[in-house]
C-alpha positions in Angstrom: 72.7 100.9 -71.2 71.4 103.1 -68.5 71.4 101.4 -64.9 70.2 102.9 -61.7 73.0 103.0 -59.0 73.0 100.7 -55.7 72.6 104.6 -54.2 70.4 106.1 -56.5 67.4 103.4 -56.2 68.0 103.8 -52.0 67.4 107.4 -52.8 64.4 106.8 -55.0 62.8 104.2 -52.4 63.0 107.0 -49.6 60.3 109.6 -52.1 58.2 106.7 -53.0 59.6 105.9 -56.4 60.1 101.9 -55.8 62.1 101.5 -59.4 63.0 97.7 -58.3 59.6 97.1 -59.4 59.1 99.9 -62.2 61.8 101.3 -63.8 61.5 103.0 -67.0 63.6 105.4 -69.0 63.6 107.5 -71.9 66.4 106.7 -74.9 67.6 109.8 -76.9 64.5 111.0 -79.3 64.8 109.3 -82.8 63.9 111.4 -86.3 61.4 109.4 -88.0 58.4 110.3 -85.5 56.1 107.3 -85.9 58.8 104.7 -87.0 59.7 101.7 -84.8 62.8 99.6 -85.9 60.9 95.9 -86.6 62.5 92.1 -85.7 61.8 90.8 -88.7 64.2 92.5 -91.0 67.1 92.7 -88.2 69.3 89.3 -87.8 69.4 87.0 -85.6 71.1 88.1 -82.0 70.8 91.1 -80.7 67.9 93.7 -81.0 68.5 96.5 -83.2 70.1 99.1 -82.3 67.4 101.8 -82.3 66.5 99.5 -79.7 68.1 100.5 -75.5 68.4 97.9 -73.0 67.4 99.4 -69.3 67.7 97.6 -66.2 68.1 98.2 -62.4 71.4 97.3 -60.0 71.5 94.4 -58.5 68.8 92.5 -60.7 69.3 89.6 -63.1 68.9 91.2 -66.3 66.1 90.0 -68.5 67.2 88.0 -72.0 66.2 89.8 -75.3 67.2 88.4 -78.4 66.2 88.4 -82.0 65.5 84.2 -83.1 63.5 82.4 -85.8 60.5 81.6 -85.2 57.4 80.1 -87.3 59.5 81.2 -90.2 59.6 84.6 -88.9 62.3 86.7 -86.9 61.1 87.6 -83.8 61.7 89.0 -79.8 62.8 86.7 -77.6 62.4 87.7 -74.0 63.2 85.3 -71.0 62.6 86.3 -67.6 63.9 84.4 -65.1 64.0 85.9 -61.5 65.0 89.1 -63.7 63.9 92.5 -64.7 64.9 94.4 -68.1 63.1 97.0 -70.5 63.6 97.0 -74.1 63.2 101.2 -74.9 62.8 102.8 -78.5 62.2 106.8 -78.6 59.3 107.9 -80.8 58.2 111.3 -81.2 54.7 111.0 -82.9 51.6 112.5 -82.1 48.5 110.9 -82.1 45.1 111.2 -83.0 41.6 109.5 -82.1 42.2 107.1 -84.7 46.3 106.8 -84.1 46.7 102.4 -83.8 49.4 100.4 -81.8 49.1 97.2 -83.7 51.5 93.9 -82.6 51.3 90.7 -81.7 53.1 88.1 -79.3 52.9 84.8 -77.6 53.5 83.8 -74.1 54.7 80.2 -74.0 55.4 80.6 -70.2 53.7 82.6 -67.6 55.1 83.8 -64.1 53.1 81.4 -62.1 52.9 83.5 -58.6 52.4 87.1 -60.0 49.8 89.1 -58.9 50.0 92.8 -60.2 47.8 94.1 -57.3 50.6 93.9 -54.8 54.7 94.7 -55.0 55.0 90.9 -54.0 53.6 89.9 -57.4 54.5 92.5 -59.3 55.7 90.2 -62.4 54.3 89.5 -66.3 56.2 87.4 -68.9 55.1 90.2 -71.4 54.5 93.9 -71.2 54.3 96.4 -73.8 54.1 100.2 -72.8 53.9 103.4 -74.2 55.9 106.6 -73.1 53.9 110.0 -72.9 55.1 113.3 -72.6 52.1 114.5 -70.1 52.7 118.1 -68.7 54.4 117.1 -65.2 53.2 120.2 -64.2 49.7 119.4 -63.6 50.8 117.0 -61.3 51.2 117.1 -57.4 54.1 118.4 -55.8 54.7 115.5 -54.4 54.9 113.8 -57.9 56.5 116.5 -59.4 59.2 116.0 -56.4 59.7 112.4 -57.0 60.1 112.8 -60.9 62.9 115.4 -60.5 64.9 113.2 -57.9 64.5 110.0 -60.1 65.8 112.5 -62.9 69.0 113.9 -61.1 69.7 111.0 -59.4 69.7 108.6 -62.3 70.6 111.0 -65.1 67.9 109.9 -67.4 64.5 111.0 -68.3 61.3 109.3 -66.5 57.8 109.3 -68.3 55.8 110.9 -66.2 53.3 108.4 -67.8 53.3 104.9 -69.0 50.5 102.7 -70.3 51.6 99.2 -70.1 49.5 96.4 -72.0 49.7 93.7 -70.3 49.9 89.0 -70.6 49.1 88.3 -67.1 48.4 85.4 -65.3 44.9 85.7 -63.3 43.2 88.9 -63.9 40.7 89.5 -66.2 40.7 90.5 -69.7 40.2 94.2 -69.8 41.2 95.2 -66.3 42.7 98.4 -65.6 45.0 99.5 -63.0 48.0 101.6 -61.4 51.2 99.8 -61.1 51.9 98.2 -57.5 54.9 100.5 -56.8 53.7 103.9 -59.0 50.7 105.8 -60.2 52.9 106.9 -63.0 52.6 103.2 -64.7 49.3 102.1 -65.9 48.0 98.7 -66.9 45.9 97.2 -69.1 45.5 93.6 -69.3 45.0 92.0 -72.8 45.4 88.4 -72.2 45.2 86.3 -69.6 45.4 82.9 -68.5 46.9 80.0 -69.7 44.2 79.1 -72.6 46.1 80.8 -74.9 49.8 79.9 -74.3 52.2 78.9 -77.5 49.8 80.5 -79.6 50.4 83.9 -81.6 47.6 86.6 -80.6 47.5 89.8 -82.8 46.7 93.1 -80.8 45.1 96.5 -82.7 44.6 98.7 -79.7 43.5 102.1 -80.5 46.4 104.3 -78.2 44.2 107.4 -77.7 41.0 106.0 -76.0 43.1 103.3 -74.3 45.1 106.7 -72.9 41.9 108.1 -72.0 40.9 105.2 -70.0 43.9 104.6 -68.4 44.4 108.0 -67.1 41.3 109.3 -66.6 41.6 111.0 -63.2 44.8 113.1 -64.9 43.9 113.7 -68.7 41.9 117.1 -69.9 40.2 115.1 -72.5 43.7 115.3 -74.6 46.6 112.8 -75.4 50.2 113.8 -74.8 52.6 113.5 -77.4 54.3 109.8 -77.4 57.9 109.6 -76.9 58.6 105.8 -76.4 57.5 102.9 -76.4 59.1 99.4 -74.6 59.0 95.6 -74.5 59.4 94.7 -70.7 59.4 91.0 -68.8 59.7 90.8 -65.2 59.9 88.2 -62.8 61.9 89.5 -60.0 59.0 89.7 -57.2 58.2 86.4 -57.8 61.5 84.7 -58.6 59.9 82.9 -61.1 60.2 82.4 -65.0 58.7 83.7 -68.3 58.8 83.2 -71.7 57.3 85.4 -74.6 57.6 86.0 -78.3 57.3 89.5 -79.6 56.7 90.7 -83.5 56.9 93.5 -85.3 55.3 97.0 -83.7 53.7 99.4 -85.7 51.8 103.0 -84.7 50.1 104.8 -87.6 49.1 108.4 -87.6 
């Protein structure tokens, strides 16, 4: 379980890396390139194990568990004034018609988030996607703060993360950079309360999502994916989530 250090994340929040409100790490690399260990065939209790649990010091850890649900096994994940990333390596690359298919349910969502601002930098349910971008296109000064966040936590850092996003306010469709680093990049997928208890199924093609999301870094070509994560936060807020996760799938 990889945790940031009281003196590491001091470190990190002198360079600009604010990881108590994005945190992300890389698991060792798994064999089967586009396979993703599913909730529905694991039992009840605790994810499987292809499955790492990241989160940073001094924060409440966020609750994932595997439970039954509408006669299915699913992801738990309760946030309450907590922060926590569920990790699983990949190593898949993908083409322009490569799909991340899912779906999940939000029961409860963070009432004061806002993802514009640190403050309100909370969802009930993320899911991102790990890319092995070139860090050497970026700036020295990004290329800086990646190799500090590396040697002073001991764990790889995506240089870049596209986050789907449940959020609370902003509109369907909205793009954005993380509140704390350009490295993480949403996309919001649902919104509002409308929806809330009821199962929504996502088919998001990954490669012109990428394209989107990081337009003002990308040569017109997708890195190779090397993670992907189920992440709740409500830490900024001190508030409480609740979300429902199924199975994960990304085909060729």
């Amino acid at each position: 379980m990889p945790i940031c250090t009281r003196r590491r994340n001091h470190t990190l929040r002198r360079v600009g890396i604010v990881f108590a409100g994005a945190c992300f790490f890389l698991p060792a690399l798994a064999g089967d390139e586009f396979s993703i260990a599913g909730f529905s065939s694991a039992a009840s209790g605790q994810p499987p194990g292809a499955w790492k649990f990241s989160t940073l010091p001094n924060k409440k850890p966020t609750a994932f568990s595997v439970v039954e649900l509408d006669g299915a096994r699913v992801l738990k994940v309760e946030a309450d004034d907590s922060y926590g990333n569920l990790s699983h390596a990949m190593h898949a690359q993908v083409s322009d018609k490569s799909m991340l298919v899912w779906k999940w349910r939000v029961d409860k969502l963070v009432d004061d988030a806002d993802l514009k601002v640190r403050s309100g930098d909370d969802a009930p349910a993320k899911l991102c996607v790990f890319f092995a971008f070139d860090a050497g296109k970026l700036t020295l000064g990004e290329r800086a703060k990646l190799a500090l966040a590396h040697n002073s936590t001991g764990q790889d850092v995506p240089p870049e993360t596209l986050c789907y996003v449940w959020d609370n306010k902003l509109a369907e469709g909205t793009s954005l950079a993380n509140a704390f680093t350009k490295r993480i990049r949403l996309l919001v997928l649902q919104s509002g309360s409308a929806k809330l208890g009821q199962w929504q199924s996502q088919r998001r093609n990954l490669s012109a999502d990428y394209l989107r999301a990081f337009a003002d870094e990308t040569d017109g070509k997708v890195p190779e994916v090397v993670g992907v994560a189920v992440s709740a936060d409500a830490d900024n807020t001190h508030g409480k989530g609740l979300a429902y996760v199924g199975d994960i799938t990304l085909t060729p």
